[in-house]
C-alpha positions in Angstrom: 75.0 -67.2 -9.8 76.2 -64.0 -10.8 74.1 -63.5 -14.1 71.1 -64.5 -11.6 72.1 -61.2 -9.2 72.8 -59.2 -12.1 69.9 -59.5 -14.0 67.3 -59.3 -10.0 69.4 -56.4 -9.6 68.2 -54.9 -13.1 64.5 -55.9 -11.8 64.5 -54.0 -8.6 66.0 -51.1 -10.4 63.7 -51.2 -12.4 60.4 -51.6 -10.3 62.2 -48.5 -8.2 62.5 -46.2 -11.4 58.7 -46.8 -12.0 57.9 -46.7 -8.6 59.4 -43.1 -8.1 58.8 -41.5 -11.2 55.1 -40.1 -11.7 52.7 -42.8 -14.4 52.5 -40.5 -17.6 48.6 -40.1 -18.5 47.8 -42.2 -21.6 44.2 -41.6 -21.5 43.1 -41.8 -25.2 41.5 -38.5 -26.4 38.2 -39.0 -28.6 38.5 -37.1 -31.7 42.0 -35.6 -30.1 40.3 -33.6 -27.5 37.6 -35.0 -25.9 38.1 -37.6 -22.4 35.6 -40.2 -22.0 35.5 -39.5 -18.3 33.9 -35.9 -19.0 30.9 -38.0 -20.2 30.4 -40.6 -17.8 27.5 -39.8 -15.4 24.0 -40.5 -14.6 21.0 -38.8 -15.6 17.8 -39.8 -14.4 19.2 -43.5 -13.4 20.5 -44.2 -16.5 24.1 -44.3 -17.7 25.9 -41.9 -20.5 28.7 -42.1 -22.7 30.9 -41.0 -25.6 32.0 -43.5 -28.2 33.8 -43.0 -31.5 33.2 -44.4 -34.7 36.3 -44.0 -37.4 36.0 -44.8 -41.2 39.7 -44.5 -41.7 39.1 -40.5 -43.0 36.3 -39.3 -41.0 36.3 -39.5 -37.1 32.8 -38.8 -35.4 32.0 -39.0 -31.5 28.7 -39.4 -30.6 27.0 -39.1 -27.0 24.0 -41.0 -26.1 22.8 -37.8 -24.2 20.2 -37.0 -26.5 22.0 -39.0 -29.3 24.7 -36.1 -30.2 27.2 -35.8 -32.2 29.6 -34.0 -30.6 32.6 -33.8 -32.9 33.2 -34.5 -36.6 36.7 -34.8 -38.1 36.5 -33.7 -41.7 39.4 -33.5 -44.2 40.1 -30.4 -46.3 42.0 -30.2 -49.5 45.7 -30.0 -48.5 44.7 -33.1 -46.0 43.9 -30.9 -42.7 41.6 -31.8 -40.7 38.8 -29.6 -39.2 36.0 -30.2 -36.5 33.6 -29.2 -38.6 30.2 -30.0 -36.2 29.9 -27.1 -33.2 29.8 -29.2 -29.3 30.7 -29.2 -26.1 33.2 -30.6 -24.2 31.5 -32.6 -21.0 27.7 -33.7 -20.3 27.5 -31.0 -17.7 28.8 -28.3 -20.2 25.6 -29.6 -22.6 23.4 -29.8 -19.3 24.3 -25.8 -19.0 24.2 -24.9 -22.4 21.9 -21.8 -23.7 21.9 -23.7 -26.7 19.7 -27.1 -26.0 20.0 -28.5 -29.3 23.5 -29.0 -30.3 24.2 -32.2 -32.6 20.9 -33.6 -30.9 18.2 -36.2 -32.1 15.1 -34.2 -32.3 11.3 -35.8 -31.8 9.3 -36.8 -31.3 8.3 -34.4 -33.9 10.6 -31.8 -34.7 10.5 -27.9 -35.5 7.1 -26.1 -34.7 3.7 -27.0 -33.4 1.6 -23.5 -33.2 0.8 -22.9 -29.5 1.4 -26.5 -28.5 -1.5 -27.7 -29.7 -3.1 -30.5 -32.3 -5.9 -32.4 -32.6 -6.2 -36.3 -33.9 -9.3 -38.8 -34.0 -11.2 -35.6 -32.3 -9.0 -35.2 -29.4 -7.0 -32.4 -28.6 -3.2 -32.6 -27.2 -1.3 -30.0 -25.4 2.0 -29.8 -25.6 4.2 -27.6 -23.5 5.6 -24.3 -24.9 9.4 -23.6 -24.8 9.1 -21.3 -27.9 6.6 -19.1 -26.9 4.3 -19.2 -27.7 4.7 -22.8 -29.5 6.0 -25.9 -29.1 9.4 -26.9 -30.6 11.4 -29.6 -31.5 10.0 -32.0 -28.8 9.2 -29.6 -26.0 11.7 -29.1 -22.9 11.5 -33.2 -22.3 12.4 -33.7 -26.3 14.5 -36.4 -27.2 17.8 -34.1 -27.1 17.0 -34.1 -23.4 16.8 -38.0 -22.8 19.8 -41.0 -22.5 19.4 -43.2 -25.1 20.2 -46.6 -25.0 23.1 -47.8 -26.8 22.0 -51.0 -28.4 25.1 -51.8 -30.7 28.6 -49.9 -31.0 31.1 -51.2 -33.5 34.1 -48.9 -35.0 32.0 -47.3 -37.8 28.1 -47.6 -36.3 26.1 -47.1 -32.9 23.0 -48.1 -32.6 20.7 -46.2 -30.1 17.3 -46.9 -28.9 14.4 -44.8 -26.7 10.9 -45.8 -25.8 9.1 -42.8 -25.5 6.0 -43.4 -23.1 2.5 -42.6 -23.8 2.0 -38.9 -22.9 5.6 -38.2 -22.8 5.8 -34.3 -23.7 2.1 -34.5 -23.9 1.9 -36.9 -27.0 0.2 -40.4 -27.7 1.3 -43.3 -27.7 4.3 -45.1 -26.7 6.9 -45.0 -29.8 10.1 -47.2 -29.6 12.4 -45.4 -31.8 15.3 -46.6 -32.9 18.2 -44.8 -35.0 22.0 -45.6 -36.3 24.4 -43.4 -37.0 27.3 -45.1 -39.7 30.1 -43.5 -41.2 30.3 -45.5 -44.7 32.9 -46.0 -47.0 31.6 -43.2 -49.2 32.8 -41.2 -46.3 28.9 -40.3 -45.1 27.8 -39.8 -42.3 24.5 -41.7 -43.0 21.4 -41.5 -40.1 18.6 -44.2 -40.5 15.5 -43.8 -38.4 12.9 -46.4 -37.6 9.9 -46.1 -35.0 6.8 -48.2 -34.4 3.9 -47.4 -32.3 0.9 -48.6 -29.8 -1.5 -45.8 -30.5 -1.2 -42.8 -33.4 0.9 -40.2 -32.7 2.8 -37.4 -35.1 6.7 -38.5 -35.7 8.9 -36.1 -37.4 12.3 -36.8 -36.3 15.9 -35.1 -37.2 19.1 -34.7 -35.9 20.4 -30.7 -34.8 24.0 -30.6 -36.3 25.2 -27.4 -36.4 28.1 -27.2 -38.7 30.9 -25.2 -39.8 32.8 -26.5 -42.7 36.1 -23.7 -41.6 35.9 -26.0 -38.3 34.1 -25.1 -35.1 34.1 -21.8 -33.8 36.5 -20.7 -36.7 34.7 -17.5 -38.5 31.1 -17.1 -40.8 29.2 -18.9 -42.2 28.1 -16.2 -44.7 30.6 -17.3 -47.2 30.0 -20.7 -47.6 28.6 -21.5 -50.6 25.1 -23.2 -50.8 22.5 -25.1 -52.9 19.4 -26.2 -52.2 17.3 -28.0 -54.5 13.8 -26.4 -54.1 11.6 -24.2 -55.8 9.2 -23.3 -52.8 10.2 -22.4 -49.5 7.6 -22.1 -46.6 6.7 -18.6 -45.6 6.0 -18.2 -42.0 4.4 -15.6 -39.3 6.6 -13.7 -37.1 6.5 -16.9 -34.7 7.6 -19.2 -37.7 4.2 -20.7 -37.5 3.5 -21.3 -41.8 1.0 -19.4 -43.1 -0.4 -22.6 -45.0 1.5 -22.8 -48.3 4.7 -23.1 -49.8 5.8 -20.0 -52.2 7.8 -19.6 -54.7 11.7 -19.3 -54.3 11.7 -17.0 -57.6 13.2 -13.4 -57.2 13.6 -13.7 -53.5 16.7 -13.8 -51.3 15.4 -17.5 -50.8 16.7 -18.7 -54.4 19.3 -21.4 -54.1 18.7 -23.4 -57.0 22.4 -22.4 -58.1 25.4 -22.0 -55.2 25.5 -18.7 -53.9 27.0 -17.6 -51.0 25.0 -17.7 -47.6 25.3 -14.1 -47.1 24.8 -12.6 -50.0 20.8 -11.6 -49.9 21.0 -11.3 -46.1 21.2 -6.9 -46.6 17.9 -7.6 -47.5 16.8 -8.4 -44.5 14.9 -4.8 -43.8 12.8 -5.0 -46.5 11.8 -8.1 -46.8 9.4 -9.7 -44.8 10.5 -13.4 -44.7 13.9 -12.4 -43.5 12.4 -10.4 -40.5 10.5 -13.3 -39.0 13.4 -15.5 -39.2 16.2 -12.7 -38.1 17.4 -14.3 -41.4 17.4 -17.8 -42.5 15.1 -20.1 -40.5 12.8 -21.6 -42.5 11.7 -24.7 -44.5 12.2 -25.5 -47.9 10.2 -27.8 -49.9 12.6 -29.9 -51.9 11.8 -31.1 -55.4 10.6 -34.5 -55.4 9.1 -36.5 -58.0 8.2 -39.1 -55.7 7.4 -39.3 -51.9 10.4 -40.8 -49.9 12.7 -41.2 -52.7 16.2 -40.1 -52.5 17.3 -37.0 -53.2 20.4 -35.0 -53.2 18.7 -32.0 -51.1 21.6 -29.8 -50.7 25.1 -28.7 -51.0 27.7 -26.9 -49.3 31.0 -25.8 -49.9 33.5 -24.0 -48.1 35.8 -22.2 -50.7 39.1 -22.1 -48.8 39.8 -25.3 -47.5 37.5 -27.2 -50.3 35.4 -29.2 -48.1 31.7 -30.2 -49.3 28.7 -31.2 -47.9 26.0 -32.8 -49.6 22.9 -33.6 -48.0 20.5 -36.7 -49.5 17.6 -37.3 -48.1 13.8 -39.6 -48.2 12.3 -36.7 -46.5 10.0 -34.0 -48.1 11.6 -30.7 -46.8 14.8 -29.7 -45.3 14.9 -26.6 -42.4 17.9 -24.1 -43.5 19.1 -22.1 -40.5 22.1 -19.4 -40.5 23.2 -19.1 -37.1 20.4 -16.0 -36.0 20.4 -17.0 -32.6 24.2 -17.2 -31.4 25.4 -15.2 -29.3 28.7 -16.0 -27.8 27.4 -17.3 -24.7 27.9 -20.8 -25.5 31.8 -22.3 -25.4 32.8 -24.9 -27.4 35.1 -28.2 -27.1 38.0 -25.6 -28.0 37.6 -22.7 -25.9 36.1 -20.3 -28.6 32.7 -19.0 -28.2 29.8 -20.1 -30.5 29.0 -16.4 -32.3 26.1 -14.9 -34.8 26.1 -16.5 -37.9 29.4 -18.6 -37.5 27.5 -22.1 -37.6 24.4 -23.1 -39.9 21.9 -26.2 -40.0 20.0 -27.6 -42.4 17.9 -30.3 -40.8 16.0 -32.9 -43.2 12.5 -33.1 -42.3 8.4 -33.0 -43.0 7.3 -29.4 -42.6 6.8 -27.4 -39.6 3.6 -27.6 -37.8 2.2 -30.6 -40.4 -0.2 -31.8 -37.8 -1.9 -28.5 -38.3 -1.6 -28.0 -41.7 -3.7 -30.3 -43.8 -1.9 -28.9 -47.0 1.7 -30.5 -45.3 2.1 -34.0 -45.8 1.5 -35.9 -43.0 3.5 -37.1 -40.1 0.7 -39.4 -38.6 2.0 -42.8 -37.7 -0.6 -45.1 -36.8 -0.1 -48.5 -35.3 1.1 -51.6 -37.0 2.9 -49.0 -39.2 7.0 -48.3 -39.2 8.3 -44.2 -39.1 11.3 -45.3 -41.6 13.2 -42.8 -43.3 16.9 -42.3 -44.2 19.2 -38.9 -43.9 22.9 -39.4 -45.3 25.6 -36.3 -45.3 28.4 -37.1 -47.6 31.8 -35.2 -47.4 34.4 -35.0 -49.9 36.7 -32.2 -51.2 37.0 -29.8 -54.3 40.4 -29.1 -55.2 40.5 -26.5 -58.1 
């Protein structure tokens, strides 16, 4: 009888330690400093999320807000880990962002359509301008701006789908897209994209990472090392509309055949041309392929310091290299720092800008009973020399 009061007295003792002392927060952090809470909300009826996918080295978070990935977790060569993809910290700090693109699935076709406009099958569309005076990556109601529906999630894939109605952003057709971001054992991050359609419409889709291979927010850009494997880029008007062909790469600050560092030609901005209209890099380059939608390795980046790489493979025709020209500190990132001028960089795989008005470009026409299929893969590893 004695053990028996012993061992209730232990129990109440207990319930009135736990009972009087405050319950510690255990809240799981995505990616170490992101809260699932901060991206819980409704837009437009429909539920969003965050959800992490984890290959064992590589950690990604992913929000089906516009299909973003909002954090990468990338290993450098004495094993420390850097954020190395620029985002925000909540839904509401992406709904307030100058920045609309950040990590973002971009369509339904992305980059430029001059002044909004296109004709097919002797119709004329007009799209709204939110880069005067053309349309960009989708228009204001783009795909970055939509929640996605999360049709799969395991712990290294999500699957999300969006049916995009007829007229939506002024396009044809109602496309059902569907993409899936994986982290593979290669230690890729590797995006697939499928879309079908009821009526043609242009499709050129993306996704908006901007990166820093240093880790977000943590210094330029400009001396990252980078490769790209094209002998023409795509010169462009002061609107960075194309002027109809692809040039040559050859003696111009647009020459990345062999690594050079990002801001190496950039004091060359005030006499040439190309470098004006873009207030630097911004422009498409037109990779070397000996096939249509065959595989290539597009590009490569390397951060000399901590060793990371980036390497960029890709089915699609061109890939859009931008330096950061537009940041300007008033963004603030999942750490606190401010997103500044030329501390983050893209390089988006794609078809060229403005193809539906270029019949040099190839096309992005889908038509229906046809499948938009085309895979994107980003593979990190590490130099250690």
């Amino acid at each position: 009888m004695n053990q028996l009061k012993r061992s209730i007295t232990v129990l109440l003792l207990g319930c009135f330690l736990l009972a009087c002392n405050p319950k510690k927060n255990t809240e799981h952090l995505i990616c170490g400093v992101l809260k699932e809470a901060d991206f819980k909300t409704t837009i437009n009826g429909k539920e969003t999320g965050l959800y992490e996918l984890n290959n064992g080295e590589l950690t990604m978070a992913v929000t089906n807000y516009g299909g973003r990935i909002v954090s990468l977790l990338v290993p450098g060569k004495n094993g420390e880990m850097a954020d190395v993809v620029l985002g925000f910290p909540s839904i509401d700090a992406y709904l307030n962002a100058n920045e609309v693109f950040h990590g973002a699935l971009i369509g339904r076709v992305g980059n430029r359509i001059a002044k909004g406009k296109f004709s097919l099958n002797n119709i004329e569309y007009s799209l709204p301008i939110n880069n005067d005076p053309n349309h960009l990556h989708g228009g204001p109601g783009g795909f970055h701006n939509v929640v996605w529906d999360v049709k799969s999630v395991n712990d290294t894939s999500i699957v999300l789908s969006y049916l995009s109605k007829d007229g939506e952003m002024g396009y044809p057709g109602n496309l059902s897209v569907e993409v899936t971001y994986q982290l593979t054992p290669e230690n890729e991050v590797q995006i697939d994209y499928k879309a079908t359609t009821d009526k043609s419409t242009p499709v050129n889709l993306t996704n908006h990472a901007f990166f820093n291979l240093k880790g977000e927010a943590n210094g330029t850009i400009n001396d990252h090392l980078l490769t790209i494997n094209a002998d023409k880029f795509t010169a462009v008007d002061s609107t960075l509309i194309p002027l109809g062909e692809n040039v040559s790469v050859e003696g111009t600050p647009f020459d990345f055949r062999k690594a050079k560092a990002i801001g190496a030609d950039l004091p060359l901005q005030n006499e040439n041309e190309q470098l004006q209209n873009g207030l630097g890099y911004d422009h498409n380059f037109a990779l070397n392929k000996a096939e249509p939608g065959k595989m290539l390795l597009a590009a490569t980046v390397v951060e000399p310091a901590s060793g990371r790489k980036m390497e960029i493979f890709t089915e699609e025709p061109g890939i859009q290299f931008y330096g950061g020209n537009f940041m300007d500190g008033a963004d603030t990132g999942k750490y606190g720092k401010s997103f500044d001028f030329r501390e983050s960089f893209a390089l988006e795989t794609q078809h060229f800008p403005d193809s539906p008005n270029q019949s040099a470009f190839p096309s992005i026409l889908l038509n229906q009973g046809e499948t938009y299929a085309t895979t994107s893969i980003y593979k990190f590893s590490v130099i250690t020399d």
